[in-house]
N, C-alpha and C positions, 0 to 999 in steps of 0.2 A: 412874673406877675402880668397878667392882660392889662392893655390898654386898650380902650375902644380907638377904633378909626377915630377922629376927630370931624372928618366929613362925615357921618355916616348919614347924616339928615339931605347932603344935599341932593342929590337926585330919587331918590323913593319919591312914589305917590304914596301922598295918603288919603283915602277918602272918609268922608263921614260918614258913619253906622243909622242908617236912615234917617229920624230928625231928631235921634238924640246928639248928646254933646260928646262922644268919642269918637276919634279917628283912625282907622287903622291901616296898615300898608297896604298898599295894592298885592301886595305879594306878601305870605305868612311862610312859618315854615312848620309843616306834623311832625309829629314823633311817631305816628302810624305802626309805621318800619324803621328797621334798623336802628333802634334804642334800647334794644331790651338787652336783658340778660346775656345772650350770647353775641354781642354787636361788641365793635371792638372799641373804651373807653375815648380815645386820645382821638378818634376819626369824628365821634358823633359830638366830643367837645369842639371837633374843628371845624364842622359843620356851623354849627351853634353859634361859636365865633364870628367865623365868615357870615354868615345870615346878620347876626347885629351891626357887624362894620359894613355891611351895603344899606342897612337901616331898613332891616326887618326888624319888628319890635314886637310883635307878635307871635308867640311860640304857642301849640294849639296840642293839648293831650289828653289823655283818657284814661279814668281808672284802669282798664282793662289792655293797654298798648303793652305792648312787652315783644315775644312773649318771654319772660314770664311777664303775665299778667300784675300791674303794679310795678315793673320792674324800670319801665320807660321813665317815670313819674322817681324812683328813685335814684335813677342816673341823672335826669333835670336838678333834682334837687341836689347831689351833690357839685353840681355846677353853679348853680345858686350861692351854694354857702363856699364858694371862692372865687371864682372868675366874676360870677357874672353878681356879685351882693354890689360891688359898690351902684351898680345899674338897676335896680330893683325899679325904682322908681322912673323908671323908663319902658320898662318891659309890659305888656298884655301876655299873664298869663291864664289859659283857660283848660278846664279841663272839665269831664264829664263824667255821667255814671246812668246808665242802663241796659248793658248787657250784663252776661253773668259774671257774676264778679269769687261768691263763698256760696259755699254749700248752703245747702236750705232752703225756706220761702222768703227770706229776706235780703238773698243776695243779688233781685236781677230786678229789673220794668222798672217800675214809677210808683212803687207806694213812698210814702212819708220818711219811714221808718229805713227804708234802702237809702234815699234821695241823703237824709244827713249820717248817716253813718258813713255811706264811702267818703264824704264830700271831708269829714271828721279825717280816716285814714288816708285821703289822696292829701290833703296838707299835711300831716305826718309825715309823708313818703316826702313832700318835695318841702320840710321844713320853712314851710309859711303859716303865717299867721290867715289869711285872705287868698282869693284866687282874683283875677281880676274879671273873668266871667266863666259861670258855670252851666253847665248844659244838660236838660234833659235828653240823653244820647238817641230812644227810641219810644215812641209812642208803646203806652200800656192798654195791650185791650179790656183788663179785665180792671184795672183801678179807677174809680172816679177820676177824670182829669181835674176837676174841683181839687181833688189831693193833692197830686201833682202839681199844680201852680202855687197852688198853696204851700206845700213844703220849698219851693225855690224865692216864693215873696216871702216866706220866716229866714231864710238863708241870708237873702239879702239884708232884712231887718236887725240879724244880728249880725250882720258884720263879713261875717266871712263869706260874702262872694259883692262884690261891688255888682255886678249885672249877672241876669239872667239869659239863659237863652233854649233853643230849641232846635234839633235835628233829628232828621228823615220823618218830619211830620208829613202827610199830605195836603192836601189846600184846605179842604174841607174842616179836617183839625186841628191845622196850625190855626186857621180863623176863631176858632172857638178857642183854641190856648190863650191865642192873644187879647182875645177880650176880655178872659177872666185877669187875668194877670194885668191888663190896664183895669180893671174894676179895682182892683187890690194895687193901684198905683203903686206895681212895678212893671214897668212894661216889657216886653221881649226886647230886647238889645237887637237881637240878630237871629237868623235862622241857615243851618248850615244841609248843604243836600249834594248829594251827585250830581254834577254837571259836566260837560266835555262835549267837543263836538259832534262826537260818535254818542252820546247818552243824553239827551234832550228833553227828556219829560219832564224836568222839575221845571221846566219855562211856565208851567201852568201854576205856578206857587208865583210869579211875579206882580200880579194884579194885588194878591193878600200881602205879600211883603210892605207891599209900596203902599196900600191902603192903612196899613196898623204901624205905620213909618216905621218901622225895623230895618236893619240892612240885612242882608245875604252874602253868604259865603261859600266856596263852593271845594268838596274834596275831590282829588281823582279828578284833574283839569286835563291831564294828558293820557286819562283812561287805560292807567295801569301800562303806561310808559308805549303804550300802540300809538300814541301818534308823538314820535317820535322816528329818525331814520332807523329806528333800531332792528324794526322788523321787515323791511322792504325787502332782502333778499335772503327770507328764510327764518327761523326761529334756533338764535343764536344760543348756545350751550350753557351760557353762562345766565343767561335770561329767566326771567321772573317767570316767563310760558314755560322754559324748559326745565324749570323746578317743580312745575307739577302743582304752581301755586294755585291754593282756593280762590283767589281774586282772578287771575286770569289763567286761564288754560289753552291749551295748544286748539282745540275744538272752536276757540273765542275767534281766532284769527284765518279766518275764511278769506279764500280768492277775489270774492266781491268788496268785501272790506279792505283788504292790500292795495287792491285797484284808486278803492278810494283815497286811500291814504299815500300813495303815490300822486294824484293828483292834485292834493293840498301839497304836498312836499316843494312840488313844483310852482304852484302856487308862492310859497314862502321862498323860495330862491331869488323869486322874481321881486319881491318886497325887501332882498336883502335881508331875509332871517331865515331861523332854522327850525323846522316845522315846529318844536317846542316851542317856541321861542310867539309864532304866530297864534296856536294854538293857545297859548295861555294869555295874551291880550285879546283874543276873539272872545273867549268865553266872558272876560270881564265886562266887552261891551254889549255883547247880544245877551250877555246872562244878567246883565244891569248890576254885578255885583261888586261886594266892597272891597274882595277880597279874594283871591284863589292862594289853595293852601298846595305849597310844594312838597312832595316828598322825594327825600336824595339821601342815594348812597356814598356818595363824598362832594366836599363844599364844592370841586369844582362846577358840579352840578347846577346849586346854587346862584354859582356867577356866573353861568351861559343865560340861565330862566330869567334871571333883574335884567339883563340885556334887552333882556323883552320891552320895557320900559322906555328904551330909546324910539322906537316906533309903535304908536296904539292905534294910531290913525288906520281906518279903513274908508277906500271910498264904496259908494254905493254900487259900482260896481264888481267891487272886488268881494262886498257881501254877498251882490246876488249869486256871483259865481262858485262862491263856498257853498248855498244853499241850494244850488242845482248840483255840485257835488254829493252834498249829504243826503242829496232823496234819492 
């Protein structure tokens, strides 16, 4: 039977989800990858584990993680209903729905009629009653957003999702999400986007976050594991480039880019960390966010990234210097 670490509170940050009343870890953990269906049971519960005994309490998933698709969501929940029940009450669980999910016009975007049906089958999958925040996964071009907010402030109203929330909006319509949704007093809890040293565009979403008090959260903090020492001398066999994965490809990881990524590497020696390590405190402070979400193939993973924690400080020169790096 699991016991939690008994410390597991003392060293995590947590920060607060702009000016509402939740806090979440400075550090989260995805189901992304390596949860699904073909991921091996005893590795991704020891993940899971490890992540809550450093007091990660935040576990971040999608109808559609897997793959199979749905599959992530019922590997959680069988973890749920024994390791991890007596902690329920501790946990942030969140999960989403707008990609494609079933066949047909009702299985993908942002109508009404998508928003509570998966929201219906993802607590099935992970046998809860509630989510503890739900998310519209992808901006719908063709559905009234009026719908959309609407189906997540009825979500919340009855019950099954304590907060809302919103991902890969851009500025312009995260702004307008967020005002309808505080018209209909429930606000956006949070807004989740790509962020990472190397991916910088969502900085132009920090003025609306901070305006409509939401927090921010950020996936893909070490840009599909490139900034990381993993790639400095060559793309190694076993690696997520040399699988040919849709997220990164061998074409992603140019001379220009190594260059630069050597020159952080160096950078973090000199800080005493390990480019992961610096990289995922950078992005929380230039990215003003509440939260960057980790993804790992085994817990050890896990317990090198909280290390990060031990140093967050940057001085202003060691910013300028990453920012003459990155241009």
């Amino acid at each position: 039977m699991y016991i939690a670490n008994e410390n597991r509170y003392d060293k995590m940050v947590y920060n607060r989800s702009g000016k509402t009343g939740l806090k979440l870890p400075a550090m989260s953990l995805g189901l992304w990858h390596n949860f699904g269906s073909g991921s091996n049971y005893d590795n991704m519960l020891d993940i899971v584990k490890t992540s809550f005994d450093l007091g990660i309490t935040h576990f971040d998933l999608a109808n559609n993680y897997g793959p199979t698709p749905g599959s992530a969501e019922e590997n959680f929940g069988k973890m749920l209903a024994t390791d991890l029940k007596p902690y329920r009450d501790e946990l942030i669980i969140s999960t989403k729905a707008g990609y494609d999910m079933w066949p047909g016009p009702y299985g993908n975007f942002g109508s009404k009629k998508y928003l509570v049906a998966s929201l219906d089958q993802s607590l099935k999958r992970m046998g809860l009653d509630y989510v503890d925040i739900y998310y519209h996964h992808r901006p719908d071009p063709e559905t009234p957003l009026w719908e959309t907010m609407d189906a997540l402030a009825g979500i919340v109203r009855q019950g099954k999702a304590l907060y809302v929330a919103l991902s890969n909006y851009s500025p312009e319509r995260l702004k307008e999400a967020a005002t309808i949704l505080k018209e209909m007093n429930v606000p956006c809890l949070i807004h989740q986007h790509r962020y990472s040293m190397l991916e910088r565009g969502s900085e132009a979403l920090i003025p609306v976050v901070e305006e409509a008090g939401m927090g921010s959260i950020a996936f893909c903090p070490l840009a599909q594991g490139l900034l990381t020492d993993k790639y400095l001398n060559g793309i190694p066999a076993d690696s997520r480039a040399a699988g040919k994965s849709v997220f990164l490809s061998e074409k992603a990881i140019t001379e220009e880019k190594i260059a630069k990524i050597a020159k952080l590497n160096d950078m973090a020696k000199d800080r005493g960390q390990s480019l992961a390590q610096m990289a995922l405190v950078w992005a929380l402070k230039q990215g003003r966010l509440t939260s960057v979400i980790l993804g790992a193939s085994r817990a050890s993973q896990v317990v090198e990234n909280v290390k990060a924690l031990d140093n967050m400080e940057f001085t202003d020169e060691e910013m300028k210097k990453i920012d003459e790096i990155l241009k």
